[in-house]
C-alpha positions in Angstrom: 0.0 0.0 0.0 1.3 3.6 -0.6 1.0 6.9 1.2 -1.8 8.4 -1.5 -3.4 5.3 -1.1 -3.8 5.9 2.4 -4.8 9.2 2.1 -7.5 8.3 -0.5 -8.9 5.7 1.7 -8.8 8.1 4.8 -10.4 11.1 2.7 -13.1 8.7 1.5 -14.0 7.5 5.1 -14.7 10.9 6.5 -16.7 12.1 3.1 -13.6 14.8 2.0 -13.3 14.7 -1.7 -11.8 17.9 -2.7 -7.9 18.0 -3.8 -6.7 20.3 -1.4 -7.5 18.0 1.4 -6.1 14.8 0.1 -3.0 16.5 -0.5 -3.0 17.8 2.8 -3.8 13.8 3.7 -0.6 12.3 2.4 1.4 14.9 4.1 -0.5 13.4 7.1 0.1 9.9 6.3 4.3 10.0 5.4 4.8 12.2 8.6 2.8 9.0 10.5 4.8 6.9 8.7 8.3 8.9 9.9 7.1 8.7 13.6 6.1 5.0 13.7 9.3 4.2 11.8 11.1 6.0 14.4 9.1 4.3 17.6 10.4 1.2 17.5 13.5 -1.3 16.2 11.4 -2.7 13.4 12.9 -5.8 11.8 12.0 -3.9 8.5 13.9 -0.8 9.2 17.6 -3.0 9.9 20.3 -3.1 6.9 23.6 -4.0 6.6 26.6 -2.2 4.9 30.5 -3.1 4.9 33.5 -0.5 4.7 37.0 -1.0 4.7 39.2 0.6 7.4 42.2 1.6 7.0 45.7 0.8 10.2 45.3 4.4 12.4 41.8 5.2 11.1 40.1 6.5 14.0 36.8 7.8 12.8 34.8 5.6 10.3 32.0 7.7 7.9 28.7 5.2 7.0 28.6 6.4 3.4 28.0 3.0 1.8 24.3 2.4 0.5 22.5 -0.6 2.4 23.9 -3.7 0.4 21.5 -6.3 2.4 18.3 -5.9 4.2 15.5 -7.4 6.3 12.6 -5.7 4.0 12.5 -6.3 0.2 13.3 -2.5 0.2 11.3 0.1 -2.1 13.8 0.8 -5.5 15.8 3.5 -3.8 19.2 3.2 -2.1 19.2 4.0 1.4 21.6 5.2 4.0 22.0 4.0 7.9 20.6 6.3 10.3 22.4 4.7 13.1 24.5 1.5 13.5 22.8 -1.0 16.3 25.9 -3.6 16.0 29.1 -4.0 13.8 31.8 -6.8 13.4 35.5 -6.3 12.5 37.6 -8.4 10.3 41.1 -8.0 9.7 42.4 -8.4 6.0 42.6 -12.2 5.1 41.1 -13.7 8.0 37.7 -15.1 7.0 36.0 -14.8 10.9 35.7 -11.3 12.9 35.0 -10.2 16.2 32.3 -8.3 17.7 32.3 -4.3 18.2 29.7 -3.3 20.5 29.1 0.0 21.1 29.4 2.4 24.3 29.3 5.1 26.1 31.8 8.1 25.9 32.0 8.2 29.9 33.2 4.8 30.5 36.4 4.9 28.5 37.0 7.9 30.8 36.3 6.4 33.7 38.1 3.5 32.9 40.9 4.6 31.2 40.9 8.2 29.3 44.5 7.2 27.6 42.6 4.6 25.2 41.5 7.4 23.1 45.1 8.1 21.7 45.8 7.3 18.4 49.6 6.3 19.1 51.4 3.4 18.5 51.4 2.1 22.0 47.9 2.6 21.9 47.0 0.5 19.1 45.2 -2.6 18.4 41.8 -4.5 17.6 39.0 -2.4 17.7 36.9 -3.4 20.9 34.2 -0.9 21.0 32.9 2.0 19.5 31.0 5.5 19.7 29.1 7.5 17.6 30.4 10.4 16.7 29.4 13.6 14.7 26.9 13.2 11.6 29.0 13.8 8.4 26.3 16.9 6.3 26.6 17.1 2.9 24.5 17.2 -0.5 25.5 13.6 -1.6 24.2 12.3 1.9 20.9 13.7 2.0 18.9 15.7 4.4 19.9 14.1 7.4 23.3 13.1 6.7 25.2 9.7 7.6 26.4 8.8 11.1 30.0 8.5 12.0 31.7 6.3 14.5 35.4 6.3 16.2 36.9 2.8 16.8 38.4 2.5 20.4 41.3 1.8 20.6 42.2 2.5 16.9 42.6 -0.2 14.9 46.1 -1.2 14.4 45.7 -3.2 11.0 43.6 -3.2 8.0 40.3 -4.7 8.1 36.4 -4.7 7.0 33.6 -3.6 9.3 30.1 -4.7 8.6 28.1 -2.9 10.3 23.9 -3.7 11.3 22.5 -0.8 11.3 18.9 1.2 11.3 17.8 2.9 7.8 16.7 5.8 7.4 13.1 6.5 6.4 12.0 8.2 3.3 11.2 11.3 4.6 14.2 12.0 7.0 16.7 11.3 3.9 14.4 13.1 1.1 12.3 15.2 3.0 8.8 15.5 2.6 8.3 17.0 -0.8 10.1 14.2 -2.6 8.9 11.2 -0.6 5.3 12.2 -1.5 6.7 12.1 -5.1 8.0 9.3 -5.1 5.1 7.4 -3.8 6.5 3.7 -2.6 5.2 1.3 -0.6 5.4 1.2 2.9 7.8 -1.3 3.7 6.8 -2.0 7.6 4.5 -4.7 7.5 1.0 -4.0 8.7 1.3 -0.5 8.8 -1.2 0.4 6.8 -4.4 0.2 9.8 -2.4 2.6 12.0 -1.6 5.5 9.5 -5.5 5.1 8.3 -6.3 5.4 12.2 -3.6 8.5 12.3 -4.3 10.1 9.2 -8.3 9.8 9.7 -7.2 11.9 13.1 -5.2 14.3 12.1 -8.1 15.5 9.5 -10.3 15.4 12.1 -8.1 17.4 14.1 -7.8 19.6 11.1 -11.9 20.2 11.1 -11.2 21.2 14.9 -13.0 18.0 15.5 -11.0 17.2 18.6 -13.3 14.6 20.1 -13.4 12.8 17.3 -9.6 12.9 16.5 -8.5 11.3 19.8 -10.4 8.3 19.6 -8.6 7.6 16.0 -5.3 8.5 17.8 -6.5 6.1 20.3 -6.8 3.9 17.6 -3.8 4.4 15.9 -1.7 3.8 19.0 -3.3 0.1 19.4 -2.8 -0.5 16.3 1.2 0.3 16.3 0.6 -2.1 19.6 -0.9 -4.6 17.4 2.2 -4.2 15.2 4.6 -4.8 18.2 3.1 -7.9 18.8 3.6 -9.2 15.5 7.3 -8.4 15.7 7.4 -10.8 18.7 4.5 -13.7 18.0 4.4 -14.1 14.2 8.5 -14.0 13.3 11.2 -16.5 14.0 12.7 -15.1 17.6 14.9 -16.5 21.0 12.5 -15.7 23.8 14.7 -14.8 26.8 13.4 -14.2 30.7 15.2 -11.3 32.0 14.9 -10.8 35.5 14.1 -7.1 36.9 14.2 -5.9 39.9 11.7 -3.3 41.4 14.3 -1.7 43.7 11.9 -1.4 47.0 13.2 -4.4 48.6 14.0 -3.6 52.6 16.7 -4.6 54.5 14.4 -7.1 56.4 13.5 -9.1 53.0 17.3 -9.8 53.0 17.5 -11.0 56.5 
């Protein structure tokens, strides 16, 4: 289903049929579709690139178009927004290791010096940080992330990097996403903008009532979604245990 679809259906629900409002409808609908692709880790939204690094590269840009993905993707290349996990491989070797990511304050807590790019310094990226977005016409709108490898790598090597797409709208903007017109690739999507969209023209009418039982809707229907991320697709359920943190020293006792 695409966005003018949506809007068509959404118009035709609440009796609107003039152009003006249907165009004002599929601006409704992509900007649904931005926030709901933001809201959550969607299987859908994950892609994979690779980029060679270089012995004493400390910062790595994500310029590569995604090369593999979980969704059958809509025609256009895309860029990461963000890397979620990445793997290093030095030149020649056929397995690589993990790079998780981490926090800025902990290398400084821990150890401040593992920041230097020297020599002594040196040796199989471990971690890594995100750094500052790398702007530019050739990038898009919003840009493509950056990370710095800690400690700086002290060979050649490949990173491949799992990472979260960008949507349509935050690498083209508004204008050209409603041009181009694609379908949406999150899978059963389509219920919750209609909820959304049929609100926000309600909202538009200064129907307020009205509008926030669709937004009511809309929510339960990205719930609905959630769900189906969990019970309908191949996962590893894990039990992680939580604590509540209003235990008293008599419950230890």
């Amino acid at each position: 289903m695409k966005p003018s679809e949506v809007a068509q259906a959404a118009c035709d629900k609440l009796s609107f049929t003039d152009s003006a409002t249907l165009a004002l409808a599929k601006k409704f609908c992509i900007r649904r579709y931005s926030m709901i692709w933001d809201s959550c880790l969607w299987n859908d939204t994950l892609g994979v690139v690779s980029t060679p690094v270089t012995d004493g590269q400390e910062l790595v840009t994500i310029s590569q178009y995604v090369t593999a993905m979980y969704a059958s993707g809509t025609g256009y290349n895309m860029f990461l927004d963000f890397p979620v996990a990445s793997r290093f491989t030095v030149s020649g070797d056929t397995d690589g290791i993990e790079v998780p990511a981490a926090e800025w304050v902990s290398f400084f807590q821990l150890d401040p010096n593992t920041w230097n790019n020297v020599d002594s310094r040196k040796s199989t990226p471990g971690n890594f940080v995100n750094w500052t977005r790398v702007l530019g016409v050739s990038y898009g709108q919003a840009g493509v992330p950056q990370i710095k490898l800690i400690p700086t790598p002290n060979t050649d090597g490949t990173l491949f990097i799992l990472g979260k797409k960008q949507s349509q709208m935050r690498q083209f903007g508004e204008a050209q996403t409603i041009s181009n017109d694609t379908n949406f690739e999150l899978r059963g999507v389509e219920n919750a903008l209609m909820a959304y969209t049929e609100g926000d023209l309600l909202e538009y009418s200064r129907q307020y009532g009205k509008a926030q039982a669709k937004f009511q809707e809309g929510a339960a229907q990205v719930s609905i979604m959630k769900d189906m991320e969990r019970g309908q697709q191949q996962q590893i359920s894990r039990i992680i245990p939580d604590s509540l943190y209003d235990y008293t020293f008599q419950d230890i006792l």
